[in-house]
N, C-alpha and C positions, 0 to 999 in steps of 0.2 A: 428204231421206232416202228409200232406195229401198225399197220394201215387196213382199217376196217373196209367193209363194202357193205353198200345195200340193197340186198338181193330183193328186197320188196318192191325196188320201185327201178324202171328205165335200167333192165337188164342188158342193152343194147350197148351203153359205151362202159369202156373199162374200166379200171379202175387209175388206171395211168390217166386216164384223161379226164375223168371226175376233176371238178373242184373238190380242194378239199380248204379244212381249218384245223388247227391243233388242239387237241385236249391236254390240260395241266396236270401232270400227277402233282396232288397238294403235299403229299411229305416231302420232297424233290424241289419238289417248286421247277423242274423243268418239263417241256415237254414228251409226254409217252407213245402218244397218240395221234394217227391224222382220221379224221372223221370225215367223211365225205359232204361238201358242201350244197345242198339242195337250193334249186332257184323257186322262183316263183312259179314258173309253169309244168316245175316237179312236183309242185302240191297240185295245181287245178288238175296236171292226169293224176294223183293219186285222188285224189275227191271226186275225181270222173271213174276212176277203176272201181273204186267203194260204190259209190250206185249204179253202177250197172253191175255190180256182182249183187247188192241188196233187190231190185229187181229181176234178177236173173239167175245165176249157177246157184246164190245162196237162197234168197227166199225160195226157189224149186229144192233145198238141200232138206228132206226130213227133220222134223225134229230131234230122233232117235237117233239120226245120224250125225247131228248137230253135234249131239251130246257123248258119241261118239269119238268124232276127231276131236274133240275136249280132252278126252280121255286118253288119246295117244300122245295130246301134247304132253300131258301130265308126266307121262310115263321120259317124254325124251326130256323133259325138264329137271326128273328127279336122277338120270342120268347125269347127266352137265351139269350139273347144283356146285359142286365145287368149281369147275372153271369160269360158270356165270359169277359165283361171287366171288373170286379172284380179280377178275375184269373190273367187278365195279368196287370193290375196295382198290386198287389202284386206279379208276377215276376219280371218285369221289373222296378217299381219306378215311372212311369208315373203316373201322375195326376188320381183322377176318373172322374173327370170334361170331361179331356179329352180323354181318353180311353170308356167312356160310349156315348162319340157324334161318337166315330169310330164304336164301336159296333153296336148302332144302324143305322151302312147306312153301314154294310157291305151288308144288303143286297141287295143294289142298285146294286151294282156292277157283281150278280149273275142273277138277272132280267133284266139289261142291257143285257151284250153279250147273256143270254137264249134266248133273244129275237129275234139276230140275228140268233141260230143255225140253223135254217131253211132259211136261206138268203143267206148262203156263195153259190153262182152258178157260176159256171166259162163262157165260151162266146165261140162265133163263130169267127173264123178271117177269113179275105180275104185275103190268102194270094198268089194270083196273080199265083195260078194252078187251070189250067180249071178242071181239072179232080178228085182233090181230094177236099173233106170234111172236113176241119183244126180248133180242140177243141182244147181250151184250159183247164182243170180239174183243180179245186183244194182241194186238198186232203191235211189232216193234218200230219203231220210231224213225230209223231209216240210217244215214249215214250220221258219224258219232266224229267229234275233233276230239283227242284229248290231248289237253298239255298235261305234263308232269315236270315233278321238283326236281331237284339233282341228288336230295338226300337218300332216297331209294327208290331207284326208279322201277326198278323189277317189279316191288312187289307193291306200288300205287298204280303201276297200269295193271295190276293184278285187280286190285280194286274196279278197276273200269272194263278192260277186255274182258273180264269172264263173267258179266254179269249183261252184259252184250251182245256176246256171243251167245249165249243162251237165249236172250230175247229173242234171236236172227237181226241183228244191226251188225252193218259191218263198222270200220275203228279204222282212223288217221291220226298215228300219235306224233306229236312231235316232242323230243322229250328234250329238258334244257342241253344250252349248250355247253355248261359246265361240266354234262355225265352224260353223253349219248350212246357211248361204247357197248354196254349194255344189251341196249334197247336193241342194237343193230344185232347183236349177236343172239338175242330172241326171234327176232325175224327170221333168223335162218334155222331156226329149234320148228318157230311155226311153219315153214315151206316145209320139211322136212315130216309133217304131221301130217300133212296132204291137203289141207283145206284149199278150196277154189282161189284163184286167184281175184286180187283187189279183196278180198274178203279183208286182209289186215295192211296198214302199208306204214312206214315211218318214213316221216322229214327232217332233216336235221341242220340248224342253223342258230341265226338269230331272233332279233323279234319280229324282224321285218317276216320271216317265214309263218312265225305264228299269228299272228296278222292277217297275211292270206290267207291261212287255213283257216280261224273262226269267220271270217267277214266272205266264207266262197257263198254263193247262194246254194248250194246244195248238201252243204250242213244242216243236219235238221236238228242235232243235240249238242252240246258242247259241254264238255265237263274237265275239271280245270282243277288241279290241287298246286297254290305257290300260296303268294305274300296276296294280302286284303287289296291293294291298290291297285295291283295287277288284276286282281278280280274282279274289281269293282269296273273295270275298263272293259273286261271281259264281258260282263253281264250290261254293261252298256252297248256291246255290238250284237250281244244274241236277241236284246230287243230289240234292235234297230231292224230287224227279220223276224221279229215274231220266234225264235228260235229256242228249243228248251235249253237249260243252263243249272248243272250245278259245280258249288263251289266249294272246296275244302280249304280252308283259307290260316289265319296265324291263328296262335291261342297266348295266352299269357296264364297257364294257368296254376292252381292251388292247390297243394299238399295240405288239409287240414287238419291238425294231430292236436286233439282231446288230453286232457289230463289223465284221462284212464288208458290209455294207449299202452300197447306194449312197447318200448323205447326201440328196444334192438330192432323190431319189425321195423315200422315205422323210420330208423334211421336206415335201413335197408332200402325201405322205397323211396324215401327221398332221393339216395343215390342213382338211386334206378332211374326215376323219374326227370333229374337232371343231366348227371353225367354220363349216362350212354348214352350211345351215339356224338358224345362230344355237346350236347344240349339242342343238337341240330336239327331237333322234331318238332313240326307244329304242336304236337300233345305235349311237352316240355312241360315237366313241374317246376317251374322256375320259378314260384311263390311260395313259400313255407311260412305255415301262416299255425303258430305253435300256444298254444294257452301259455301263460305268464308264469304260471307254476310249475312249469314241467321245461321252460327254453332253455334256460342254461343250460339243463344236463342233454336237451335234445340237442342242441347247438356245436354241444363235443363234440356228441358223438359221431355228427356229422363232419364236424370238421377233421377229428384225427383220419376219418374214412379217406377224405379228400383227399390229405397231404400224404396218402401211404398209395394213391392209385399209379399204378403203372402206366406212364405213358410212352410212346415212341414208335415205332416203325408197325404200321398197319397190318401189314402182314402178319407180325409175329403172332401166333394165337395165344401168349401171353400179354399183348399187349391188352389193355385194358380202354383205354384212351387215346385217338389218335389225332391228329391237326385237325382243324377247321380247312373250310373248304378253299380258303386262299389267305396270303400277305394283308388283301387289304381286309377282308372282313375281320380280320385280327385287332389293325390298326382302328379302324371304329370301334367296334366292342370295345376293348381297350377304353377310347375316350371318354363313352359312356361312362364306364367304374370310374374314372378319374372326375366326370362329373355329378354323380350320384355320390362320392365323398366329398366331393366341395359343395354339396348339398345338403350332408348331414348322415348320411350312412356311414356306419364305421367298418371297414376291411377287419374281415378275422382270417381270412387265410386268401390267398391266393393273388388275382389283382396284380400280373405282371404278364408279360410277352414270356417266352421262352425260347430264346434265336438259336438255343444249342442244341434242340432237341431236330428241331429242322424249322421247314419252309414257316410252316404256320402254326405256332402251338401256342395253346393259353393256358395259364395254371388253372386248374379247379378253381373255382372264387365265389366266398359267402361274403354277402353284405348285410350287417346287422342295421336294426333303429332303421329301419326302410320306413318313409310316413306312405299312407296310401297315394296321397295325391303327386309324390314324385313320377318323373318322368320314368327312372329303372322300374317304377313297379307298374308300369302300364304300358310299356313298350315292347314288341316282343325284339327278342334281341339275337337269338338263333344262336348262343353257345350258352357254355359251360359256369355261369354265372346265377346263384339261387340270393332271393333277397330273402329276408326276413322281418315276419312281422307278427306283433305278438296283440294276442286277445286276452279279455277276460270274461266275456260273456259268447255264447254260445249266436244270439243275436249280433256282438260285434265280427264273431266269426265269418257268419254267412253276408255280414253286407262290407267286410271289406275284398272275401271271395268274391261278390260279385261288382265291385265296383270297378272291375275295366271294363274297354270298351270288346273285351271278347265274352267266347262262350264256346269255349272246344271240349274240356275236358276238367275233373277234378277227382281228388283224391281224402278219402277221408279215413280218421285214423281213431279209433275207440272198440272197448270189448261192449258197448251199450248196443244190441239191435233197435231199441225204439229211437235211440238220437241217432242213429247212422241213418234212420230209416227217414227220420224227420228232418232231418240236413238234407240227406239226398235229392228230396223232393223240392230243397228249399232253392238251392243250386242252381245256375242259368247255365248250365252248362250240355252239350251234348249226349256224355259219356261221364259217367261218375264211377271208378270203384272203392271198396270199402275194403282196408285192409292190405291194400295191392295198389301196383299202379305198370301203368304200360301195357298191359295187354290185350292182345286182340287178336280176333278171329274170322274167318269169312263166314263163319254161322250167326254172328253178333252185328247189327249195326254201327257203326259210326255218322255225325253226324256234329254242325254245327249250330250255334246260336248267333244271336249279335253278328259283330264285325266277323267270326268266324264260320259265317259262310251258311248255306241254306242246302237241303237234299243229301241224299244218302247213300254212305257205302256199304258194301258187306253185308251179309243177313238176307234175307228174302226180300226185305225192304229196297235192298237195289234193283233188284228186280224192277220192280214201277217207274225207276228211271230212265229205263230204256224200253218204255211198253207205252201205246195209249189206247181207251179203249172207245171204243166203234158201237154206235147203237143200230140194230138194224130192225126194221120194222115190218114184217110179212101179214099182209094182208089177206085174211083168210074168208071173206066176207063175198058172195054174189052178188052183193047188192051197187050199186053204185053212187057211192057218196057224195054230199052236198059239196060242189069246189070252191064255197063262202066258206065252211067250218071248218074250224080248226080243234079237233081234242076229239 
């Protein structure tokens, strides 16, 4: 069993004498891993390291040079890309197929915003007094909590550290305890980049840890990507401090495929859209929402796709499919399809456990005659399970896409630019592509709606996340002003 360490935080005792906790490898279903167990007063010094490094070594660090050690990480990250996604394909269960294409472009995402850290400049206004000289500054926010999911950790604290670190905020992640392995093995990619210390630190535990870290008083941002409920608990403690918050929360969302659709495309992204990553993404097209005149043959084609997908040992870079994240999230999904059929949905393929493949595997599963108001089509459910629901007006289209209570993502499918154009707009959704579905980039925003969360990744737009901005008033005037008026 490999026994991680975490160099970011309380270098002082060993690793022999760490608490530690186990991580599951999910194809196995036994233990691979011991992760080192952080207490409570391992987060308040990691939140006390983070601002006095945001006060001090870092806010004195250039901007240039900010953007600098960005760029060396970059470089030891595109290094280690295969062994980081090794690591977290046997924490987590994901494919290596696709855990080694995230690896290798996490370092896009650090050579992105490094690029900008010498760019954030704030402006002059006019604002209608002769006499004073009115800046606007923007200055970063301060010390940053991030939780992250277990589904990829790497490249959601990608999402949050490099858009951070270029504002000048320093970052205390703590990343679930399902997948920490990871995390810890970036902390020693970033020491190894040279940045100041306390600049970056991780905690690793349970919730009780993440708990202390959003509720310390000297968090001043918190940003958060899991489940709505958890977020919604989340954004109840960063007001409880006045504290910024955003949230990348579940989606349930809609594959919408047009009569004019190219079939093969369109059965293509569906697959995209559900079955990689095993269905385990918030963006999850797990709605396929198909005109009446075109389902049946889209409904094949989707189905032969499923029952032909290779699934089995993660590793293999043929695999295609690998387990969910544990036994029990199996067992629930599961009950769900068994009650979403004694509902009225009818199983066209899949709809079983599969105990012989290993620990945790679920077959492919399309559920036809989905009504909207069922529970499967408003839940997110976090695997491998697409329901289906069919239209006949372009009008029923958009209001049963938007009839959950999310708003993450959707997919629309037509050779028309004026109704992709006029759906897209119609959409409550964060991110919409037309033609495609799943991708993304650090030069692109993301972002939610609804139950799916508020504030932004990716794209310059994160930026503002971790920046506020400062009005400053220079009085250029000899004269000395009335101390009644005000303007």
């Amino acid at each position: 069993m490999r026994t991680f360490t975490n160099c970011s935080l309380r270098g002082d005792i060993s690793p022999e004498a760490q608490a530690h906790f186990e991580s599951v490898d999910p194809y196995t279903g036994r233990p691979w891993a011991r992760i080192p167990l952080s207490s409570v007063s391992d987060v308040n010094d990691a939140v006390e390291a983070a601002h006095d490094a945001f006060v001090g070594s870092w806010r004195a660090t250039m901007p240039t040079e900010r953007g600098r050690l960005m760029f060396a990480l970059a470089t030891i990250l595109d290094e280690r890309a295969a062994e980081l996604a090794s690591i977290e394909s046997r924490d987590n269960g994901k494919v290596m197929r696709e855990m080694l294409a995230q690896a290798k472009g996490l370092s896009g995402w650090y050579r992105y915003f490094g690029g900008y850290a010498d760019k954030i400049s704030g402006r002059t206004v006019s604002a209608d007094k002769r006499d004073f000289l009115t800046l606007v500054e923007r200055e970063p926010v301060g010390v940053v909590a991030a939780i992250t999911a277990w589904n990829s950790p790497l490249l959601l604290l990608a999402y949050k550290l490099a858009p951070a670190l270029a504002a000048g905020c320093t970052l205390v992640v703590k990343p679930s305890e399902l997948a920490s392995a990871s995390t810890l093995e970036f902390a020693a990619c970033f020491k190894d980049a040279g940045f100041p210390s306390g600049v970056f630190s991780v905690v690793t535990g349970g919730p009780d840890i993440g708990q202390a870290l959003i509720s310390h008083p000297k968090v001043r941002k918190i940003t958060f990507t899991g489940s709505t409920a958890v977020g919604r608990r989340i954004a109840v403690a960063a007001a409880a401090r006045a504290a910024k918050v955003s949230l990348e929360l579940g989606g349930k969302s809609a594959n919408v495929v047009f009569e004019d659709a190219d079939l093969a495309k369109a059965a293509n992204g569906v697959i995209a859209g559900i079955y990689a990553a095993g269905g385990q993404t918030c963006m999850a097209g797990s709605r396929l929402l198909v005109h009446e005149a075109i389902a049946d043959s889209l409904v094949s084609k989707v189905a032969a796709r499923a029952e032909s997908i290779i699934l089995g040992d993660p590793s293999s870079l043929s695999t295609e499919m690998g387990p969910l994240i544990s036994r029990a999230h199996v067992t629930a999904l599961h009950e769900r399809v068994l009650d979403a059929q004694r509902d009225g949905g009818r199983l066209v393929v899949g709809g079983k456990i599969l105990p012989d493949l290993g620990e945790a595997f679920y077959a492919p599963t399309i559920l036809d005659c989905v009504r909207p108001d069922m529970e499967i089509a408003n839940a997110e459910l976090f695997g491998p399970v697409l329901t289906v629901h069919r239209f006949a007006t372009v009008d029923e289209a958009v209001n049963i896409a938007n009839a959950t209570p999310y708003g993450l993502a959707a997919g629309i499918w037509t050779e028309s630019l004026k109704l992709a154009h006029t759906v897209s707009q119609r959409l409550v959704a964060g991110t919409v592509w037309i033609n495609a579905y799943r991708t993304v980039s650090f030069a692109v925003p993301t972002s939610g709606r609804k139950d799916s969360g508020h504030g932004h990744e990716n794209g310059v737009e994160a930026l503002d996340e971790y920046l506020e901005s400062k009005a400053v008033w220079v009085n250029l005037s000899d004269s000395t002003r009335d101390p009644f008026k005000i303007g």
